[in-house]
Residue, then its C-alpha position, 0 to 999 in steps of 0.5 A: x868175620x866173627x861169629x856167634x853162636x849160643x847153642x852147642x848143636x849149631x855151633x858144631x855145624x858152622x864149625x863143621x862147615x867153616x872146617x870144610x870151606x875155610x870161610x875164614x870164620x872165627x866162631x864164638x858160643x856165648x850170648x850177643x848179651x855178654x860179649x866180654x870175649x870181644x875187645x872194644x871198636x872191633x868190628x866194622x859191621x855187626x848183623x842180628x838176623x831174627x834173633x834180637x827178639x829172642x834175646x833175654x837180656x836184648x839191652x844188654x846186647x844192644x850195648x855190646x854191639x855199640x861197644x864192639x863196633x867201630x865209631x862209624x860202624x854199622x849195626x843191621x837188625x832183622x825182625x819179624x814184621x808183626x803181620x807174621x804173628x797169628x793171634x794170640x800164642x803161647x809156649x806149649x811148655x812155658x819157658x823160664x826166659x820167656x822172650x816177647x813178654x818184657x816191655x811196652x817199649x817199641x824197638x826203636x825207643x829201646x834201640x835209640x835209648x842204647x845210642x843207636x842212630x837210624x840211617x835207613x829202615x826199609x821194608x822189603x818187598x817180594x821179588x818180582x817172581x812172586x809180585x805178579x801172583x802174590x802182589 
């Protein structure tokens, strides 16, 4: 298993736990935008957990997941759902790279242009604790 991670402070905390556990983890500091370190069809199976809109440069992510994935690989994308979002926002400082102001394109046209094809899309819904109080 491979991991990256772009942010000193929390690669220090995995490889702190990867050292406790020996989940057997290789960890990475770099962008999912530049993955040079990583050779071609590599990976299996490759998971962006909300981080994919955060990305500056997601298209070039995009592309480097597709090159370091093996032909029958699989690419899981996690996302916010736009009911999450609660009116207009901005940065309480503005930031240089701002995240979620680059296209009109939706996800699925940026996501299909850089050779993706859907299997699944699935929206979950809450487990059946919360389904009866919060349905």
């Amino acid at each position: 298993m491979t991991g990256i991670e772009v942010a000193d402070y929390f690669l220090e905390i995995v490889m702190k736990h990867e050292a406790d556990e020996h989940f057997g983890i290789t960890y990475h500091i770099g962008s999912a935008s530049e993955m040079d370190f990583l050779p071609d069809l590599r990976l299996e199976k490759a998971v962006s957990n909300h981080v994919l809109l955060d990305i500056l440069d997601y298209t070039a992510a995009l592309r480097h997941v597709r090159r370091v994935l093996r032909p029958d690989g699989c690419f899981v994308v996690v996302i916010r759902h736009p009911c999450f979002s609660s009116g207009p926002s901005k940065w309480l400082v503005p930031a240089s790279d701002p995240p979620h102001v680059r296209t009109a394109l939706p996800l699925e046209c940026i996501v299909l242009s850089s050779g993706y094809v859907f299997r699944t899309v699935g929206q979950f819904k809450p487990g059946h604790q919360l389904t009866p109080s919060h349905p």
